[in-house]
C-alpha positions as CSV (number, residue, x, y, z in Angstrom):
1,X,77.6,102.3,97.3
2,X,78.9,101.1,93.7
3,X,78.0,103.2,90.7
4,X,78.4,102.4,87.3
5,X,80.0,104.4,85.5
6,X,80.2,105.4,81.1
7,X,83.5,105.1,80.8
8,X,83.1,101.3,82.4
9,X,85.1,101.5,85.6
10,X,83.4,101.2,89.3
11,X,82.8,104.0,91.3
12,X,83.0,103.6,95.1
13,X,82.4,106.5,97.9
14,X,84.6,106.9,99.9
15,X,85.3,104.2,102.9
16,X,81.6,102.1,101.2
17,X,84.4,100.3,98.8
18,X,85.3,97.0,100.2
19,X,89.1,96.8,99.7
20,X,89.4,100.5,101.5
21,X,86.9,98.8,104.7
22,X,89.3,95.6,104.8
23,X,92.4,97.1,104.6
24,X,93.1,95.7,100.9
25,X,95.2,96.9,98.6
26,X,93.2,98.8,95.2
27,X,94.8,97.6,92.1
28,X,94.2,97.5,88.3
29,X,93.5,94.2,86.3
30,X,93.9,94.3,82.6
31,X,91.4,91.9,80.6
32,X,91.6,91.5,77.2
33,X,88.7,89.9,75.2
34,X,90.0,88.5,71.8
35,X,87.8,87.3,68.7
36,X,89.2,85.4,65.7
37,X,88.0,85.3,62.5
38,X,86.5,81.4,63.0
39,X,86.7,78.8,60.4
40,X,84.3,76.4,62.4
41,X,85.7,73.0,60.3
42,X,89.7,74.4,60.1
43,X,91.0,73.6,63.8
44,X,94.4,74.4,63.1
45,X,94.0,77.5,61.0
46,X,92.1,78.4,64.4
47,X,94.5,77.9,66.5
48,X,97.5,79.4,64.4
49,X,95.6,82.6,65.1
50,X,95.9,82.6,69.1
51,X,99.8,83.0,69.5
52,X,99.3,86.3,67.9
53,X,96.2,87.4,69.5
54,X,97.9,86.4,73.0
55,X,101.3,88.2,72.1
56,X,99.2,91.7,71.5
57,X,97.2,91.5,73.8
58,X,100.0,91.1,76.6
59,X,102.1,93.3,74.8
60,X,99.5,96.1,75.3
61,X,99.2,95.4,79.1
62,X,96.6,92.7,79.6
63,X,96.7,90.7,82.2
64,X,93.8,87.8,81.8
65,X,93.5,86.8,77.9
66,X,89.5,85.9,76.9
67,X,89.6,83.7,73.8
68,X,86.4,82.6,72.0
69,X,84.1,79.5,73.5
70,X,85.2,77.3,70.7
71,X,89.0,78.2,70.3
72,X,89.8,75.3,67.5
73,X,86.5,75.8,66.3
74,X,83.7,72.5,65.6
75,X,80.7,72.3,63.6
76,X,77.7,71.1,64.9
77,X,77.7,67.3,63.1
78,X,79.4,64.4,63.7
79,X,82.8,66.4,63.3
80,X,81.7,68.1,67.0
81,X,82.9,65.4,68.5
82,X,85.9,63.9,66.8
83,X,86.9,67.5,67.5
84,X,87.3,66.8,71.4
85,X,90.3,66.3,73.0
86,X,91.2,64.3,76.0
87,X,92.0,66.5,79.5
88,X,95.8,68.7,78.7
89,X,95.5,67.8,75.4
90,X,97.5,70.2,72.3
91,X,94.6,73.3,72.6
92,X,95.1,73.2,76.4
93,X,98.7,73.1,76.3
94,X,98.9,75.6,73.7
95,X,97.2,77.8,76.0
96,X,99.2,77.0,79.0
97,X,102.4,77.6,76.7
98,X,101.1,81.3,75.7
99,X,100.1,81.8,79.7
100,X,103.4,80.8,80.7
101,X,105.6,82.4,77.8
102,X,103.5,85.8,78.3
103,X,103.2,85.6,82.0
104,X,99.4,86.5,81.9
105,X,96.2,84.1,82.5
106,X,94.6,82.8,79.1
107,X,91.2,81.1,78.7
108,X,89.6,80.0,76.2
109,X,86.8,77.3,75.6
110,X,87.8,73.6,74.7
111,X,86.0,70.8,73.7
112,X,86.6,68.1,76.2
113,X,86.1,64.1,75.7
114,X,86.2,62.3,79.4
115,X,85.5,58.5,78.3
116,X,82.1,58.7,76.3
117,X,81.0,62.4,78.4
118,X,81.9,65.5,76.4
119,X,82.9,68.9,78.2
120,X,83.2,72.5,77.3
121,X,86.0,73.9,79.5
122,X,87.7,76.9,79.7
């Protein structure tokens, strides 16, 4: 049976936990959840604030790296959508870059234009 706990970890008894029934290994993940300090109509000002964030947050153990929904940020106008960017465009590489250069998992929404549909992607 799973039991909440305060201190926000799960509680299992004894051979009811799942990975202990199966056989699976019990490890720890690390998540960190970042927030910014959002300038919705300044993308790049944004996004020079997520290298850093990233870098902490691995540095102090994190494994998986939440960003905000709106990483570069939009306003909701016409600017919302000249703010999209086409699929592995420069937010999602930055992103990747950071994943790869910290060896974690960052996510972090994106505004995505697919021809004329729009897409908020993590």
């Amino acid at each position: 049976m799973y039991t909440p706990r305060s201190d926000s970890t799960m509680s299992w008894r004894g051979s009811e936990c799942p990975s202990v029934r199966s056989g699976w290994r019990v490890e720890t993940l690390t998540v960190a959840a970042c927030q910014t300090d959002m300038n919705w109509k300044d993308k790049e000002a944004n996004l020079a604030q997520i290298p850093g964030l990233v870098a902490m947050a691995a540095q102090q153990g994190a494994q998986v790296i939440l960003l905000p929904e709106a990483v570069g940020g939009y306003s909701y106008s016409r600017e919302f959508w000249r703010g999209a960017e086409r699929s592995g465009g420069p937010t999602t590489q930055l992103l990747c870059d950071l994943a790869r250069e910290h060896r974690v998992h960052v996510g972090g929404g994106v505004l995505e234009a697919r021809g004329e549909h729009f897409y908020n992607v993590v």
